[in-house]
HTML snippet that shows the backbone in 3Dmol.js (N, CA, C, O; Angstrom):
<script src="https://3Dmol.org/build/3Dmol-min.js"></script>
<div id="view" style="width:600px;height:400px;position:relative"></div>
<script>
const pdb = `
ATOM      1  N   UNK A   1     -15.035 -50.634  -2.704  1.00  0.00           N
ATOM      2  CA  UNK A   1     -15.821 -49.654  -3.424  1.00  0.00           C
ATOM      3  C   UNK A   1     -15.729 -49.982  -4.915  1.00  0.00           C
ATOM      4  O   UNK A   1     -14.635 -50.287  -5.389  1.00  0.00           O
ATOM      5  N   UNK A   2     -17.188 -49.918  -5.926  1.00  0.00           N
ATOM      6  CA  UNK A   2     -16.947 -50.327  -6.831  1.00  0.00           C
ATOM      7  C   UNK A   2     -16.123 -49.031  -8.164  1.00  0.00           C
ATOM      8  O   UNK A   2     -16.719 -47.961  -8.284  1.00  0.00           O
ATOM      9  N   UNK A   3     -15.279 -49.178  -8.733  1.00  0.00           N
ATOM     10  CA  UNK A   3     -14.786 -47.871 -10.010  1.00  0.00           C
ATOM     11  C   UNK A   3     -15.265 -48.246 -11.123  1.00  0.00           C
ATOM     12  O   UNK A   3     -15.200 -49.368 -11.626  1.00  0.00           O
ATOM     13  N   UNK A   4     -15.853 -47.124 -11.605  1.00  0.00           N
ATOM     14  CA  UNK A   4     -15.876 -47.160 -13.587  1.00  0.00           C
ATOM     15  C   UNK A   4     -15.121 -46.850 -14.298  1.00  0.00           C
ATOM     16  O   UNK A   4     -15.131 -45.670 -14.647  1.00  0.00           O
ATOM     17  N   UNK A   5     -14.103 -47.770 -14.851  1.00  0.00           N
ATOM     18  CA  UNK A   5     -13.094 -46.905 -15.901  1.00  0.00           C
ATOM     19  C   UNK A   5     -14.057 -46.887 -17.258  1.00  0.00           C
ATOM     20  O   UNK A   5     -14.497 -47.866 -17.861  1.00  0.00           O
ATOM     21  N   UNK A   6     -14.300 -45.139 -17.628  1.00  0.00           N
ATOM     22  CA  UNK A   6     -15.085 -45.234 -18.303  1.00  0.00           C
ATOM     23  C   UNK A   6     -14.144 -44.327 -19.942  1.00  0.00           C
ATOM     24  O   UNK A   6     -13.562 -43.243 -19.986  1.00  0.00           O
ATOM     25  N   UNK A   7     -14.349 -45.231 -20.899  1.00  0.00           N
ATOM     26  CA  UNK A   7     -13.123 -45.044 -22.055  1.00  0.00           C
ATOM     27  C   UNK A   7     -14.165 -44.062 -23.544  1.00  0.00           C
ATOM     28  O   UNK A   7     -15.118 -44.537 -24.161  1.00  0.00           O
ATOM     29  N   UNK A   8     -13.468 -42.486 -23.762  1.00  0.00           N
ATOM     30  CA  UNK A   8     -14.306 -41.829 -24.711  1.00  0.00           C
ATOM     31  C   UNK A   8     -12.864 -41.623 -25.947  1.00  0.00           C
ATOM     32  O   UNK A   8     -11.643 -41.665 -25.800  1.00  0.00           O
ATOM     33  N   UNK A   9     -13.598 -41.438 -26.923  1.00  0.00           N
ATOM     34  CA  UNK A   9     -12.820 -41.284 -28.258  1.00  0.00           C
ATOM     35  C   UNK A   9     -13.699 -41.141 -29.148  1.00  0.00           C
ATOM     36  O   UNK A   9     -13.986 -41.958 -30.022  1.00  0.00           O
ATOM     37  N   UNK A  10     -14.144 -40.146 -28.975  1.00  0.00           N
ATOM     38  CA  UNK A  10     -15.171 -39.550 -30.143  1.00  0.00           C
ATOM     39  C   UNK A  10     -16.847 -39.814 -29.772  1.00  0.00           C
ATOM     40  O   UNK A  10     -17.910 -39.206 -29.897  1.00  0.00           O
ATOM     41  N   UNK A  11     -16.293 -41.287 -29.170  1.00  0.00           N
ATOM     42  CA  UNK A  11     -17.473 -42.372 -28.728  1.00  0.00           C
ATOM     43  C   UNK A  11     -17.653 -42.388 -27.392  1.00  0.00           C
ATOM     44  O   UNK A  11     -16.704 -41.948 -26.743  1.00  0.00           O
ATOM     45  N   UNK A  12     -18.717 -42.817 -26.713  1.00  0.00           N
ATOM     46  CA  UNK A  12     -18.418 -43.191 -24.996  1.00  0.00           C
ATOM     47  C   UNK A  12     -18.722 -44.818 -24.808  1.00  0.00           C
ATOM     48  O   UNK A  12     -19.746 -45.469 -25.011  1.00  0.00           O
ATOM     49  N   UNK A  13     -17.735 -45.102 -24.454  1.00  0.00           N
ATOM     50  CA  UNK A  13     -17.517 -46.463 -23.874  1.00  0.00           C
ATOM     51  C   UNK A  13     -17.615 -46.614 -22.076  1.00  0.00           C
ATOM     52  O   UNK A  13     -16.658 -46.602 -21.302  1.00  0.00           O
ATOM     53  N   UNK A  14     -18.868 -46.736 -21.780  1.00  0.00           N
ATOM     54  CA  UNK A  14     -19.087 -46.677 -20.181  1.00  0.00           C
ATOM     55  C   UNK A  14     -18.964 -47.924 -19.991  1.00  0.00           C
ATOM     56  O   UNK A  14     -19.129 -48.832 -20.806  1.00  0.00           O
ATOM     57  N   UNK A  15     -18.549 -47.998 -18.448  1.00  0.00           N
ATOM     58  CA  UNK A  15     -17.627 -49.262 -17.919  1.00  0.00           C
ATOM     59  C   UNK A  15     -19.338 -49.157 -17.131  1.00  0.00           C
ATOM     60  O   UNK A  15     -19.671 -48.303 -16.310  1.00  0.00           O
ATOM     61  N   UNK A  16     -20.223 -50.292 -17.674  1.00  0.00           N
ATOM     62  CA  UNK A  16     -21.564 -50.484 -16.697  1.00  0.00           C
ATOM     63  C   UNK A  16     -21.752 -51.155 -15.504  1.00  0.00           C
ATOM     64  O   UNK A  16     -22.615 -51.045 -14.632  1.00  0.00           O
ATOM     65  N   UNK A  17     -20.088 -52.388 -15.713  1.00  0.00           N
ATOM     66  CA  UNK A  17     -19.989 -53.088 -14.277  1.00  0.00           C
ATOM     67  C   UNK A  17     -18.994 -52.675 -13.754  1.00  0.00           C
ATOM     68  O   UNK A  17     -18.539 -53.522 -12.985  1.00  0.00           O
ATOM     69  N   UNK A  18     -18.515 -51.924 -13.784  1.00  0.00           N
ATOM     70  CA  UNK A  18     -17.256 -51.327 -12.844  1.00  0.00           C
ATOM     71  C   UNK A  18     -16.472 -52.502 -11.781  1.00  0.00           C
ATOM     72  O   UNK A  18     -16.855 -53.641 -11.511  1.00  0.00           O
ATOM     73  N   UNK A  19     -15.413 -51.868 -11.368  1.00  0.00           N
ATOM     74  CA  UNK A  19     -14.837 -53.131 -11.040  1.00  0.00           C
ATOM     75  C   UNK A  19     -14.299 -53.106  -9.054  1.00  0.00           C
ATOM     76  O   UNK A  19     -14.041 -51.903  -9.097  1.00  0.00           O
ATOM     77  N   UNK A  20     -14.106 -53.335  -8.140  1.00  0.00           N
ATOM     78  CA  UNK A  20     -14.086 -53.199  -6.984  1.00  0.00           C
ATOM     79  C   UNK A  20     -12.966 -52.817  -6.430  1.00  0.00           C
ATOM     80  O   UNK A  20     -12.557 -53.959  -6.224  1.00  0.00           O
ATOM     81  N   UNK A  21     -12.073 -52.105  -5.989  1.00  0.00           N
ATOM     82  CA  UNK A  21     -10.954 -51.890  -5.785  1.00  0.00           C
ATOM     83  C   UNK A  21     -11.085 -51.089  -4.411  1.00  0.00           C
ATOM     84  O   UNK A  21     -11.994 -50.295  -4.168  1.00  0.00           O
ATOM     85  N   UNK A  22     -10.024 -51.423  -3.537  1.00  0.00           N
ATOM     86  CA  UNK A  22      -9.988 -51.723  -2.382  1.00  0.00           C
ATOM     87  C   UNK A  22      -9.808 -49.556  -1.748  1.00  0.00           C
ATOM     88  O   UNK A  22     -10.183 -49.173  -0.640  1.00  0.00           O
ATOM     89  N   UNK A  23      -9.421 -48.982  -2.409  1.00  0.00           N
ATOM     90  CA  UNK A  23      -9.192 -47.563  -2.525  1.00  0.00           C
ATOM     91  C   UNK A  23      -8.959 -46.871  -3.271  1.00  0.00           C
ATOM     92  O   UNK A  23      -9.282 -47.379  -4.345  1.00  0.00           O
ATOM     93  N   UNK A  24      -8.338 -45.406  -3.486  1.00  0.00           N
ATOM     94  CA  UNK A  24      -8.141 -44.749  -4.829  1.00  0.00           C
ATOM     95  C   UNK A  24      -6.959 -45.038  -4.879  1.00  0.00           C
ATOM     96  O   UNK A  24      -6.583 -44.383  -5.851  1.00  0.00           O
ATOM     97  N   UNK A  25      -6.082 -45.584  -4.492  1.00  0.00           N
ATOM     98  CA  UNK A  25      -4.349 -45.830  -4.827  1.00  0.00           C
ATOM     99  C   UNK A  25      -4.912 -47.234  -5.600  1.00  0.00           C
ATOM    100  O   UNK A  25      -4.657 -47.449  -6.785  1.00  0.00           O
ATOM    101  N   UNK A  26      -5.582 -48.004  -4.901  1.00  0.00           N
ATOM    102  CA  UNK A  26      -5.911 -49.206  -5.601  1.00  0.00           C
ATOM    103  C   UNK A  26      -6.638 -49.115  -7.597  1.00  0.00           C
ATOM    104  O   UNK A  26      -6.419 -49.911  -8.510  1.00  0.00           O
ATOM    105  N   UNK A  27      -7.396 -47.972  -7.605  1.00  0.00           N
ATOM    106  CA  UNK A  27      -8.579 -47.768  -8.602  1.00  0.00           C
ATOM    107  C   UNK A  27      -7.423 -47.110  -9.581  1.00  0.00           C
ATOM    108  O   UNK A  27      -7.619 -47.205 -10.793  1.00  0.00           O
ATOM    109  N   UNK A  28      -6.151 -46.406  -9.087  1.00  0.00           N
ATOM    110  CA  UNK A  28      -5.394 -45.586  -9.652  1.00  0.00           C
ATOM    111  C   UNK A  28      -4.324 -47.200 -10.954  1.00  0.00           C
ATOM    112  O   UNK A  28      -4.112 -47.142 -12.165  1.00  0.00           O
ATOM    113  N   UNK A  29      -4.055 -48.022 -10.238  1.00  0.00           N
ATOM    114  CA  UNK A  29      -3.181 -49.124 -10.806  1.00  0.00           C
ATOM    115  C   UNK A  29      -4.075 -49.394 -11.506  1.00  0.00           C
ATOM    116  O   UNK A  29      -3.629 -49.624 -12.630  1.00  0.00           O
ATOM    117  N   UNK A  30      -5.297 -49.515 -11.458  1.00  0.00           N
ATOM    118  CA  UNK A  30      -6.075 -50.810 -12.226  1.00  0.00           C
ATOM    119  C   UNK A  30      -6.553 -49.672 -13.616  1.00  0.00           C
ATOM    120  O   UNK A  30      -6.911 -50.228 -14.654  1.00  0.00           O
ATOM    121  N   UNK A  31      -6.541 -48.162 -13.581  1.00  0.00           N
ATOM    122  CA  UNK A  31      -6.692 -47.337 -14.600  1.00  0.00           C
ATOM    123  C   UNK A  31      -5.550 -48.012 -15.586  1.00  0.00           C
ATOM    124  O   UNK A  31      -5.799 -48.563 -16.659  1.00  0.00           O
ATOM    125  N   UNK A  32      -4.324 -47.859 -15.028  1.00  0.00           N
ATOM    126  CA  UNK A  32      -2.993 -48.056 -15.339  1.00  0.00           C
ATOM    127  C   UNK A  32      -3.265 -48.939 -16.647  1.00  0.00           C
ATOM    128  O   UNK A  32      -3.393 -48.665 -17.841  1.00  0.00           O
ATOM    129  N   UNK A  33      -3.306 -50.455 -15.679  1.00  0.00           N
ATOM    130  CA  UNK A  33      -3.428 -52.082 -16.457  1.00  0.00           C
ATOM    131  C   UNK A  33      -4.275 -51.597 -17.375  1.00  0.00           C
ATOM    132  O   UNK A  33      -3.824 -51.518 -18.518  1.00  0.00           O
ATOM    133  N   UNK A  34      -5.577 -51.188 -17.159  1.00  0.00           N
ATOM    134  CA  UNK A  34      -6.439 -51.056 -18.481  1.00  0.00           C
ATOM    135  C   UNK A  34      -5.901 -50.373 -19.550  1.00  0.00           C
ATOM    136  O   UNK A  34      -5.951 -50.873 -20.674  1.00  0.00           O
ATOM    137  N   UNK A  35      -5.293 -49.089 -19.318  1.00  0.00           N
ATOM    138  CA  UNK A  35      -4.957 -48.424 -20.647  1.00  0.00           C
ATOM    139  C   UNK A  35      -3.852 -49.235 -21.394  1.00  0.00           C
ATOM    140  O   UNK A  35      -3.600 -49.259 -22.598  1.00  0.00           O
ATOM    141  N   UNK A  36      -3.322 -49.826 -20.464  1.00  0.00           N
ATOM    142  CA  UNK A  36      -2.117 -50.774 -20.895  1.00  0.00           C
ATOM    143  C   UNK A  36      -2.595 -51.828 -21.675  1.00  0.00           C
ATOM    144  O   UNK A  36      -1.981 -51.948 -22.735  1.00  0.00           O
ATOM    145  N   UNK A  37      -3.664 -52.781 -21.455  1.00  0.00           N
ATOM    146  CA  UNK A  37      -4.245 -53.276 -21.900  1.00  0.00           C
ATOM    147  C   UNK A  37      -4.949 -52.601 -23.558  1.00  0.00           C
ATOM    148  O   UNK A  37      -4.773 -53.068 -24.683  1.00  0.00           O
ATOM    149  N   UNK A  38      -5.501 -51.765 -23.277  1.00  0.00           N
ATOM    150  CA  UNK A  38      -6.259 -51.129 -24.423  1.00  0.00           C
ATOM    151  C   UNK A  38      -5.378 -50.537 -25.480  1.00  0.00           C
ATOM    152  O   UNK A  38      -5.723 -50.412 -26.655  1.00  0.00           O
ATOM    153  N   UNK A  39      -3.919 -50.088 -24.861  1.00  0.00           N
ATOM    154  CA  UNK A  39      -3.132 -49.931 -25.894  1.00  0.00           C
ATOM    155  C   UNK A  39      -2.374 -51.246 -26.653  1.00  0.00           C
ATOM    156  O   UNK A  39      -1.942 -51.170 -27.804  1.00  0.00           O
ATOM    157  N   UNK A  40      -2.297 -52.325 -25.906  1.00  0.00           N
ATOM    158  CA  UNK A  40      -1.869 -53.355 -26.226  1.00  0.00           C
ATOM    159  C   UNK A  40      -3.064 -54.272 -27.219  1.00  0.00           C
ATOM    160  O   UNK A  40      -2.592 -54.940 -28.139  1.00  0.00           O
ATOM    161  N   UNK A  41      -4.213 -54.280 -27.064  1.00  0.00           N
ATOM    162  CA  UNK A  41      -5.094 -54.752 -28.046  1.00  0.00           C
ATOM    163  C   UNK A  41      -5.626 -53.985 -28.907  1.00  0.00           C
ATOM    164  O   UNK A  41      -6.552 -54.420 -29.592  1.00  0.00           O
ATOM    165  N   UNK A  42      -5.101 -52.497 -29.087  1.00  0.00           N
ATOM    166  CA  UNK A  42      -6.021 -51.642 -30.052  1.00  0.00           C
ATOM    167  C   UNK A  42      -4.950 -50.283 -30.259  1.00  0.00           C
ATOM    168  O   UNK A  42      -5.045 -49.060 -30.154  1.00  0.00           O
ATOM    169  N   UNK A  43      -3.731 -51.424 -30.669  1.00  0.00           N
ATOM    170  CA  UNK A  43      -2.311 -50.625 -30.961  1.00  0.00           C
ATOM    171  C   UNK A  43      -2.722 -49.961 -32.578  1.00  0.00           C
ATOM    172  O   UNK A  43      -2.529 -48.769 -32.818  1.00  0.00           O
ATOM    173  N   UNK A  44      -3.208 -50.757 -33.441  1.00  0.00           N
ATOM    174  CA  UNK A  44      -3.665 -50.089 -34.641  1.00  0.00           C
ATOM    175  C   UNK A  44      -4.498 -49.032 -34.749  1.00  0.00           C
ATOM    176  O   UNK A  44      -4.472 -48.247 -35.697  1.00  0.00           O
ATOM    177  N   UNK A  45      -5.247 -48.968 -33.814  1.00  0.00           N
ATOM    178  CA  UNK A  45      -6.096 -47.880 -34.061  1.00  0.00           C
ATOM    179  C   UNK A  45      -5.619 -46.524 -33.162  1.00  0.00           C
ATOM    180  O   UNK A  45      -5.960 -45.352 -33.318  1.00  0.00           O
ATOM    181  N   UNK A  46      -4.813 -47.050 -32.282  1.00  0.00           N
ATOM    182  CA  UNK A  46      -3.895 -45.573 -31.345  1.00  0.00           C
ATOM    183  C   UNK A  46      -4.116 -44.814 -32.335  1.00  0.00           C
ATOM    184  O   UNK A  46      -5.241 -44.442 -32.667  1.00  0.00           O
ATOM    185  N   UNK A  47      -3.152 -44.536 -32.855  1.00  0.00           N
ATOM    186  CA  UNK A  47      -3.000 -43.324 -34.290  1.00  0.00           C
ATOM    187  C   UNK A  47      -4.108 -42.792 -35.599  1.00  0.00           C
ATOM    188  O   UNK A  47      -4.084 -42.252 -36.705  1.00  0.00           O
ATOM    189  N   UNK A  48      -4.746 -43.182 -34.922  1.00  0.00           N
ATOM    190  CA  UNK A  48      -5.721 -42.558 -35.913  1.00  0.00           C
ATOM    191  C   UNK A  48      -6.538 -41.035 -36.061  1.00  0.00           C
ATOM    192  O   UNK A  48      -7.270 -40.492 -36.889  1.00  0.00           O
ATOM    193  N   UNK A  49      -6.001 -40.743 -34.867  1.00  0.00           N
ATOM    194  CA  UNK A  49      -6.227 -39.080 -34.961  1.00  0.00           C
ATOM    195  C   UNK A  49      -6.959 -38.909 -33.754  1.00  0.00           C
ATOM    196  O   UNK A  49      -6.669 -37.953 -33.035  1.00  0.00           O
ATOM    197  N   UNK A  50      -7.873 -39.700 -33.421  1.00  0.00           N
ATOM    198  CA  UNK A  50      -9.359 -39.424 -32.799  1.00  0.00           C
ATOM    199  C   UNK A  50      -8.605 -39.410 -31.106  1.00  0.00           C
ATOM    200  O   UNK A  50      -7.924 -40.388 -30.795  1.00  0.00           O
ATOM    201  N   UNK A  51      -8.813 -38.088 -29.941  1.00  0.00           N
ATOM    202  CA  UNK A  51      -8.051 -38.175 -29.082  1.00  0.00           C
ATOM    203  C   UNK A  51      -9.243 -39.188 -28.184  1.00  0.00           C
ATOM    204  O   UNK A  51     -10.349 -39.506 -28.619  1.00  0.00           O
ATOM    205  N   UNK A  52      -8.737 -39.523 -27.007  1.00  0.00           N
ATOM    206  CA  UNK A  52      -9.313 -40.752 -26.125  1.00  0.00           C
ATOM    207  C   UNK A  52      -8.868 -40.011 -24.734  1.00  0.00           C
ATOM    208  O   UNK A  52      -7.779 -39.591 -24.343  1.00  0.00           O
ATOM    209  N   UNK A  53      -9.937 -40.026 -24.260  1.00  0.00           N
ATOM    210  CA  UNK A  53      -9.624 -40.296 -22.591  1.00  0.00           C
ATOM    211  C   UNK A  53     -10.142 -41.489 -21.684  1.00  0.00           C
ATOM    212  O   UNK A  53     -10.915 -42.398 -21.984  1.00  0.00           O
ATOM    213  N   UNK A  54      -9.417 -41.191 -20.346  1.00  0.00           N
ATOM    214  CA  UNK A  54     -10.704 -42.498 -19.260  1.00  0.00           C
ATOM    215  C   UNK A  54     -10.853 -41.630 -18.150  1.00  0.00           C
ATOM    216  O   UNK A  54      -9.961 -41.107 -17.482  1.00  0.00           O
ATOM    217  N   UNK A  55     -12.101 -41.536 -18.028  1.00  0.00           N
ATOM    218  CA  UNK A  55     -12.159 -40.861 -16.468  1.00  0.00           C
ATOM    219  C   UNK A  55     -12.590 -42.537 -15.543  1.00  0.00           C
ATOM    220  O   UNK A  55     -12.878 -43.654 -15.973  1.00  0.00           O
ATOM    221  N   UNK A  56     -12.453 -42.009 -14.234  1.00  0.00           N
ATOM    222  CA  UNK A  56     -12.862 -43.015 -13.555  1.00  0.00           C
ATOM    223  C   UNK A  56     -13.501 -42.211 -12.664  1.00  0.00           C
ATOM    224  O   UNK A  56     -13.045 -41.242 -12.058  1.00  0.00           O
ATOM    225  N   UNK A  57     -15.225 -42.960 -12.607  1.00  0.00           N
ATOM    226  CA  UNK A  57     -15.762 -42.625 -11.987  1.00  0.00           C
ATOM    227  C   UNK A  57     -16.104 -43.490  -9.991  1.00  0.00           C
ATOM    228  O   UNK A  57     -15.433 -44.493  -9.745  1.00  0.00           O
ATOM    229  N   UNK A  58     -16.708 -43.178  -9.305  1.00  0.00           N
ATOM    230  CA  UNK A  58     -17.465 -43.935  -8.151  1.00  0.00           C
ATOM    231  C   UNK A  58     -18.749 -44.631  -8.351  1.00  0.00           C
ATOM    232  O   UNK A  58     -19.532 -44.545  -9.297  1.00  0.00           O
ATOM    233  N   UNK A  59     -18.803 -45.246  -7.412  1.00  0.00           N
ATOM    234  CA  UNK A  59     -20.148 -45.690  -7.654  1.00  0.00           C
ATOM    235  C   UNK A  59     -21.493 -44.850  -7.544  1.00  0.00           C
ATOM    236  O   UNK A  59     -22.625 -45.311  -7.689  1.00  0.00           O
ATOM    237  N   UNK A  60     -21.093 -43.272  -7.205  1.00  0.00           N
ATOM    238  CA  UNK A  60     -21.890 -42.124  -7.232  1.00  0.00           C
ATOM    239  C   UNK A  60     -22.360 -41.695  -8.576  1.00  0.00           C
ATOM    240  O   UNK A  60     -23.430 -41.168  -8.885  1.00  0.00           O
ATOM    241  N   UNK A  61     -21.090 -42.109  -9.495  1.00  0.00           N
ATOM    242  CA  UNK A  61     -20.979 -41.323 -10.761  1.00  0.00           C
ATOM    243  C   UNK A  61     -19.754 -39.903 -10.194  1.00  0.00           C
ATOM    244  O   UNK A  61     -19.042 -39.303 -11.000  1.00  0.00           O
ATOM    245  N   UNK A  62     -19.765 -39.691  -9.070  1.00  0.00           N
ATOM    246  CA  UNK A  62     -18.389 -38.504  -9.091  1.00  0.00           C
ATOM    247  C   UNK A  62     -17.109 -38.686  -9.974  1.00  0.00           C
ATOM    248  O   UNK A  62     -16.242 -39.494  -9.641  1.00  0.00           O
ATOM    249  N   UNK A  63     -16.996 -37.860 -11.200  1.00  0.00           N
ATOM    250  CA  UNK A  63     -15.355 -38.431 -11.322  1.00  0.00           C
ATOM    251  C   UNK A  63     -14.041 -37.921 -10.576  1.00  0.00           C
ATOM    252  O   UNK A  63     -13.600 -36.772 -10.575  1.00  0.00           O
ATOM    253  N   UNK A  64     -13.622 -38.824 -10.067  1.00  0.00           N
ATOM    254  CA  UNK A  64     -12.231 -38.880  -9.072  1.00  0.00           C
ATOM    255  C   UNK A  64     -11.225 -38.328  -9.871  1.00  0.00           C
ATOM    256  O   UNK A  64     -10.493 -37.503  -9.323  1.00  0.00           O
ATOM    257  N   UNK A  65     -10.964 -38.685 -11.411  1.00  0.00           N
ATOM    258  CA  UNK A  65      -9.843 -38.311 -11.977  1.00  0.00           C
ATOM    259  C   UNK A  65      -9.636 -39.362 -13.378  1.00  0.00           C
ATOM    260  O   UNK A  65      -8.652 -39.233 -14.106  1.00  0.00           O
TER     261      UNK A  65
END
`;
const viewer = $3Dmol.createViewer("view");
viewer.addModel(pdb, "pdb");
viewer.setStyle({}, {cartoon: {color: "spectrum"}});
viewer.zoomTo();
viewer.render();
</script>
């Protein structure tokens, strides 16, 4: 099934190719890596006030969480 980790902070950053993950325990790790990722390449801008979320959506558009 394909997931959108889709990343907002003031802004919306939609995930347009979403990525395939085998279930929601699966879609749940790969949220994980990304934020991990996103905090690891965009450690300077963490702190800047502006709050951020990720929902992850389905390939419905439902968000799961």
């Amino acid at each position: 099934m394909i997931y959108h980790f889709n990343v907002h902070d003031g802004r919306a950053y939609p995930d347009t190719l979403g990525s395939d993950c085998s279930d929601l325990a699966a879609a749940r790790i790969e949220a994980v890596r990304r934020i991990g990722q996103l905090l690891a390449e965009e450690a300077a801008r963490f702190w800047t006030g502006d709050e951020w979320t990720m929902d992850v959506t389905n390939e419905s558009g439902l968000t799961l969480f």
